[in-house]
RONUTI-425874 format. One line per field, with one value per residue (C-alpha): x, y, z; residue in three letters. Coordinates in steps of 0.2 Angstrom, whole numbers, plus 5000, padded with zeros to 4 digits. Layout:
BEGIN
px = [X|...]
py = [Y|...]
pz = [Z|...]
r = [ala|...]
This chain:
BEGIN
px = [5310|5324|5338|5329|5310|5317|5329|5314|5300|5311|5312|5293|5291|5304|5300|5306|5322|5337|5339|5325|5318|5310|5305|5289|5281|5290|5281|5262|5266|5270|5256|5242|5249|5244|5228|5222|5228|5220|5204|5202|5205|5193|5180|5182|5180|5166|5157|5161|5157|5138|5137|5139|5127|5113|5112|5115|5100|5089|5094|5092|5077|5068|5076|5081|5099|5095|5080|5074|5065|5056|5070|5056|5046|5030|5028|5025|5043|5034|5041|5030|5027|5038|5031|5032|5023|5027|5037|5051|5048|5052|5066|5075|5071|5080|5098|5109|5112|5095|5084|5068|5058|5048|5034|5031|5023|5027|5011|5016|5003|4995|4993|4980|4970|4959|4975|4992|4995|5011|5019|5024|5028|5015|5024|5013|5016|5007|5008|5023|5031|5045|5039|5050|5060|5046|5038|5053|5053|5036|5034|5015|5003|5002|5008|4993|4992|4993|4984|4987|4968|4958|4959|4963|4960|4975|4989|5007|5016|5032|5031|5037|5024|5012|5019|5018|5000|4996|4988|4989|4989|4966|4963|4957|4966|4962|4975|4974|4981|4983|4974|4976|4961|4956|4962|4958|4955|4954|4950|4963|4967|4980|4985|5005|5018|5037|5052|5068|5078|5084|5075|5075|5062|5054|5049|5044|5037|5020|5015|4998|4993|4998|4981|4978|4993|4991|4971|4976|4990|4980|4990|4985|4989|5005|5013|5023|5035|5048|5055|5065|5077|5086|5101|5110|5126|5131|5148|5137|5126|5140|5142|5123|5119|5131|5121|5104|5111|5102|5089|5095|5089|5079|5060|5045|5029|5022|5041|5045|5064|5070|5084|5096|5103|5113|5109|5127|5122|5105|5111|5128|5132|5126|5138|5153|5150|5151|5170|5174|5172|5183|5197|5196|5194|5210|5218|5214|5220|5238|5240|5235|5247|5260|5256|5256|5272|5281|5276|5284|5298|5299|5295|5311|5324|5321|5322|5336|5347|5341|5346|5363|5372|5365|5366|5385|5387|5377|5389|5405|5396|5396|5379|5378|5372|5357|5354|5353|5341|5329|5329|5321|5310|5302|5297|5293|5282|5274|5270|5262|5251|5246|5240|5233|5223|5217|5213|5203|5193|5190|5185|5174|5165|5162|5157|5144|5137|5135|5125|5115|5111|5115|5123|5132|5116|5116|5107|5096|5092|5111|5119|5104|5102|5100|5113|5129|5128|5140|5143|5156|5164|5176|5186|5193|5197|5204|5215|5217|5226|5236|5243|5245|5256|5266|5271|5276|5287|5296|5299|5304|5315|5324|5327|5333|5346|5354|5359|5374|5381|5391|5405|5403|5417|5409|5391|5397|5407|5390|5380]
py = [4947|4946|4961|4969|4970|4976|4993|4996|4998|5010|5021|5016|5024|5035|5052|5066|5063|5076|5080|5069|5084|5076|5058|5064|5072|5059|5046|5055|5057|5040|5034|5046|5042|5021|5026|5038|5028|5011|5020|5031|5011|5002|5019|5017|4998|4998|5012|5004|4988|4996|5006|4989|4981|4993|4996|4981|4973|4986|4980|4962|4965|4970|4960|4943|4938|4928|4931|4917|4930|4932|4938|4939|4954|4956|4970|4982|4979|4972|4957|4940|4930|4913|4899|4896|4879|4871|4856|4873|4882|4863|4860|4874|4874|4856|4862|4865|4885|4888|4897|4901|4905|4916|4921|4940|4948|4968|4980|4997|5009|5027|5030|5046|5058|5075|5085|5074|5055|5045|5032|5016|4997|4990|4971|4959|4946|4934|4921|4915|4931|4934|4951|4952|4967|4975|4977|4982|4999|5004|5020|5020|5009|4988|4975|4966|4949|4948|4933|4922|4918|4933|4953|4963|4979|4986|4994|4998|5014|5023|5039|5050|5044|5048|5066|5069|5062|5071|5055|5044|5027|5022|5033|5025|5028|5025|5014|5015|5001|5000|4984|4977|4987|4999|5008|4997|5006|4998|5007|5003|5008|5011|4999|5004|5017|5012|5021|5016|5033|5025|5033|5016|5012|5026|5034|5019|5005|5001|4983|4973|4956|4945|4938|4955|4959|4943|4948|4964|4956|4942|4928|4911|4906|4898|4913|4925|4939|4927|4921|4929|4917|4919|4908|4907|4911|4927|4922|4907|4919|4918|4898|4896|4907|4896|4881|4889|4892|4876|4888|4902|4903|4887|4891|4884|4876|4894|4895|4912|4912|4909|4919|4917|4934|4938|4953|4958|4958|4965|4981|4982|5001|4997|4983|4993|5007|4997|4989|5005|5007|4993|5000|5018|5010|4999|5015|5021|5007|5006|5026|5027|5011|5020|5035|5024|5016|5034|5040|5026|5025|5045|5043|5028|5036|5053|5041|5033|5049|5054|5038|5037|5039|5023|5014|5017|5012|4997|4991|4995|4985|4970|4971|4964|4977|4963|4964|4984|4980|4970|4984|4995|4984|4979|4998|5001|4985|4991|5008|5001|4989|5004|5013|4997|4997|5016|5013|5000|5006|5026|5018|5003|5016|5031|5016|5008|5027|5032|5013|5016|5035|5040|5054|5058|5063|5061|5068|5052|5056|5055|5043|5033|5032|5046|5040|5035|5015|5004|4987|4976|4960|4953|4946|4958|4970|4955|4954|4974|4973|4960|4970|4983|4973|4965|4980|4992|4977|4977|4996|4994|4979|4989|5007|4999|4991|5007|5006|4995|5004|5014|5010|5013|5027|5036|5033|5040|5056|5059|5076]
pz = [5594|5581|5579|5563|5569|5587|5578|5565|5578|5588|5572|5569|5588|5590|5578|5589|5592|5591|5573|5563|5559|5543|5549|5556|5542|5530|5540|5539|5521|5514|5527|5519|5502|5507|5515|5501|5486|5494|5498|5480|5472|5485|5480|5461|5462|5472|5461|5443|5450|5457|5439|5430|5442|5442|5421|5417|5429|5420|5401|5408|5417|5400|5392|5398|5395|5378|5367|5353|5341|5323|5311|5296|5293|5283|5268|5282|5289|5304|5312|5309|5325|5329|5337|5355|5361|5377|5367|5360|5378|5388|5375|5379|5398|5398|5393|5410|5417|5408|5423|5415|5398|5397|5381|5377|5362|5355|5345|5341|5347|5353|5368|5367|5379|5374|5375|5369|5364|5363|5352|5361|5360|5368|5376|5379|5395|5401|5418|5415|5411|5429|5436|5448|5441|5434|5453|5458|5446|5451|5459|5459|5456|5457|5442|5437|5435|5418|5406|5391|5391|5395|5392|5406|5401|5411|5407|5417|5408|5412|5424|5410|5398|5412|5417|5398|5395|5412|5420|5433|5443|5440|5426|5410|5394|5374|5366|5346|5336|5316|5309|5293|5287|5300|5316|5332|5348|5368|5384|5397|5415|5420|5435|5437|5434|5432|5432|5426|5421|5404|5388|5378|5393|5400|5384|5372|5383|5389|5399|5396|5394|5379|5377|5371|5361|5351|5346|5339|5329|5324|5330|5335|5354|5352|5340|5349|5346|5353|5369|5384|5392|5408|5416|5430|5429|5418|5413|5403|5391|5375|5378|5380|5365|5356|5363|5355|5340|5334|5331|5322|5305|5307|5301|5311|5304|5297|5286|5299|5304|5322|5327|5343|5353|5370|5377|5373|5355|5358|5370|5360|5366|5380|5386|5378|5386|5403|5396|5393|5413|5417|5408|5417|5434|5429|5424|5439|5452|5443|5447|5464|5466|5458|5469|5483|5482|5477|5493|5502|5493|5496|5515|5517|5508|5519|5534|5528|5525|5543|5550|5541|5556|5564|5549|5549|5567|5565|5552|5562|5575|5565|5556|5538|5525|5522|5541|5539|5526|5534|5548|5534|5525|5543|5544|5528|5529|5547|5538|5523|5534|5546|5528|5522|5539|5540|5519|5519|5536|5526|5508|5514|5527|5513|5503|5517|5519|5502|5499|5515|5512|5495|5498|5481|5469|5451|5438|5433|5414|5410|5422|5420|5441|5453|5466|5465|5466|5477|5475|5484|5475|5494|5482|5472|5488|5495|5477|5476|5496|5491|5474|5484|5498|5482|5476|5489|5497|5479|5479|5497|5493|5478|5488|5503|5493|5491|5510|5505|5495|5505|5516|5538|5537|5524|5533|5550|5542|5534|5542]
r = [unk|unk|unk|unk|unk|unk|unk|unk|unk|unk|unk|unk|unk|unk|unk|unk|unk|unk|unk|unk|unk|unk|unk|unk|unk|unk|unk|unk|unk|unk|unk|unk|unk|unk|unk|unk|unk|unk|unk|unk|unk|unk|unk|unk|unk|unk|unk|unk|unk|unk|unk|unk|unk|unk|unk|unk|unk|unk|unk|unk|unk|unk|unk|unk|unk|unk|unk|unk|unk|unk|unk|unk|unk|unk|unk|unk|unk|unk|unk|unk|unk|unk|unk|unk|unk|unk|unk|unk|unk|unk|unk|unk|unk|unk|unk|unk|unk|unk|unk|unk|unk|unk|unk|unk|unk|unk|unk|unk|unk|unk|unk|unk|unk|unk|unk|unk|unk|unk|unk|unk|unk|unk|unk|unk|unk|unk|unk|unk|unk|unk|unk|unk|unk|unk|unk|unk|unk|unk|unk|unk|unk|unk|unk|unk|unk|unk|unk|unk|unk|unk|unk|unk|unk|unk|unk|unk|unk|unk|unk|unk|unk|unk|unk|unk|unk|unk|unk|unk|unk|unk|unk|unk|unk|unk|unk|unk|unk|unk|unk|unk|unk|unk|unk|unk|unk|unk|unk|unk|unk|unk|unk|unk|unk|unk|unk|unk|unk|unk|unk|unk|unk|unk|unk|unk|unk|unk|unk|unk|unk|unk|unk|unk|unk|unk|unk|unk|unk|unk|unk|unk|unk|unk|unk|unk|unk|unk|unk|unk|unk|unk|unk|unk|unk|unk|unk|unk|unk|unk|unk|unk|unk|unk|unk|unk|unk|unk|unk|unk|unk|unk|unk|unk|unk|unk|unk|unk|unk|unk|unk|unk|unk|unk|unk|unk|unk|unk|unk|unk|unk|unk|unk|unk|unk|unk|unk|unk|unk|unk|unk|unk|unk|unk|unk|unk|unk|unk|unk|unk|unk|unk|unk|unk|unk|unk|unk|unk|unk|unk|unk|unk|unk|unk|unk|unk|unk|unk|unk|unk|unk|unk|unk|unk|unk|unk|unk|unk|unk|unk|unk|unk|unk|unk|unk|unk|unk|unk|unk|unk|unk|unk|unk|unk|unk|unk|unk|unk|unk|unk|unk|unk|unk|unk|unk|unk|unk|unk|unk|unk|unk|unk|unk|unk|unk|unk|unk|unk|unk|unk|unk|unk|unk|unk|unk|unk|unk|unk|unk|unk|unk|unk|unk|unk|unk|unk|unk|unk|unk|unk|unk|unk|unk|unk|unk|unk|unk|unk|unk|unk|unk|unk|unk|unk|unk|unk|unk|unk|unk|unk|unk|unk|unk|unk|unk|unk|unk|unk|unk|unk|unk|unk|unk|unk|unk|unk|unk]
């Protein structure tokens, strides 16, 4: 055990000796202030981080991360179908980070019982359409296997839609849908009931089969609204967007327009409102490190004015002023690690708890969930601990400098 480590662990341990009557309360301060400031940033990272995940799944859920759409509208405003055979669908299923493709058609349409109806984009899948998120929003009900080939008379609605229309999971509904002549009507049951908390979903979307959809809009079996496209890795949607692009504003055998779009541009508002998270919670990790490191430099200049005494007869002793300084920056660095410790150990737990139990509620129909979501990226706490580390040992390093500057005589005389 060298010189330095052995004097700063007997300040570490000694705190009740004759006249440090601040070193005790100094020490518990700048320790709380590391613990508190680590665990609010581990909190806020872990919150934004579950915020971005959970929205951002729901807006991808519905729709994919890359959609090849119809950008050409009839006399009615109404978009014309594109084609999607299997030689476009196993083209763009070929090109590396592509996961899956995926066919889906959109109707407008009332949904209508004796006593209320509701207007609704009625989005047609079929057997190759990924229900996986889909089932997962269901709070009633099954998600049907839906068809390219046959009708199935069934319908998945939202649970507002339901509460408004005053039905339920196996109750049969009228659907009516505006023809090119006439009004066209179907009897569906209803076979699911999902719930999502965003408006964009809950109050204007309705699931049935494509086969369906495309009778009523009178499109062949290879016309479809477009195509939803998922791929592996996130970070890839702008660079395989770009890759796409070979069909934007390219026209298919029918003269209708192909157009390329990332959800980015899709959800626009969406995605920038979650940017604008990432720039709060940044906001708020440089404060609490500023707060941190104020609290240590605080709690090591108190003990340094209580310890000037010892610091004068350590120099008349022989000690070199960067020997006194190592004694204090081997304390300081014990406290900080002690904070570090109880910080990470109180913002990882409320974390684990609020995951496991949802304890902090949220009013769904604004913040879009009705919990406060957690989510845990090992690598940015590892980064946001070793920052923290970084900084207070260059606040430490720059106040314990101030320990040389006096002379041993002057130290001692000091009361």
């Amino acid at each position: 055990m060298s010189f330095e480590f052995f004097i700063a662990k007997r300040i570490y341990a000694d705190q009740s000796a004759d006249g440090e009557r601040f070193s005790r309360p100094a020490i518990r301060v700048a320790l709380l202030g590391v613990a508190i400031g680590l665990a609010v940033m581990l909190i806020s990272l872990a919150v934004v981080l579950g915020f971005k995940r959970e929205v951002s799944s729901k807006v991808i859920g519905f729709g994919s991360h890359i959609q090849v759409v119809s950008i050409t509208q009839n006399q009615r405003y109404e978009m014309l179908p594109v084609l999607t055979n299997d030689s476009l669908v196993k083209t763009i299923e070929g090109i590396r980070g592509i996961k899956h493709v995926q066919k889906f058609a959109n109707k407008l349409g009332i949904l209508k019982t004796d006593d209320d109806f509701c207007g609704l984009n009625f989005k047609g899948i079929g057997e190759d359409y990924d229900k996986s998120f889909l089932e997962s929003c269901l709070a009633q009900g099954e998600m049907p296997s839906f068809s390219a080939d046959e009708a199935s008379n069934e319908i998945v609605i939202s649970q507002k839609v339901a509460s408004d229309l005053g039905v339920k999971v196996g109750d049969k509904i009228f659907a009516y849908f505006m023809g090119e002549e006439n009004m066209r009507a179907r009897r569906l049951t209803i076979a699911g009931v999902f719930e999502t908390h965003m408006a964009d979903y809950d109050e204007n979307l309705a699931v049935t089969d494509i086969y369906t959809v495309r009778r009523l809009n009178g499109w062949e079996k290879e016309q479809s609204s477009g195509l939803e496209i998922t791929v592996h890795d996130f970070e890839q949607v702008d660079e395989l967007t770009r890759t796409l692009h070979f069909l934007h504003r390219n026209t298919d055998r029918n003269g209708v327009t192909y157009g390329v779009f990332s959800i980015k541009e899709i959800a626009e508002n969406t995605f920038a409102w979650l940017a604008v998270l990432d720039m709060n919670v940044m906001m708020i990790l440089v404060l609490m490190m500023l707060v941190s490191a104020f609290t240590v430099v605080s709690g090591l200049l108190i003990i340094m004015l209580e310890r000037i005494n010892m610091i004068g007869t350590l120099k008349v002793l022989g000690a070199t002023n960067a020997s006194v300084r190592k004694v204090f920056n081997r304390f300081s660095i014990m406290l900080v690690g002690r904070g570090l410790l109880w910080g990470n150990a109180v913002g990882l737990l409320l974390c684990i708890l609020q995951q496991q139990f949802k304890i902090v509620s949220l009013d769904a129909s604004v913040y879009y969930i009705d919990a406060v979501p957690i989510a845990f990226d090992w690598l940015l706490i590892l980064l946001v601990n070793i920052i923290t580390i970084l900084v207070s040992i260059a606040v430490i390093s720059g106040s314990s400098h101030l320990i040389s500057i006096g002379k041993p005589s002057e130290t001692i005389r000091f009361e």
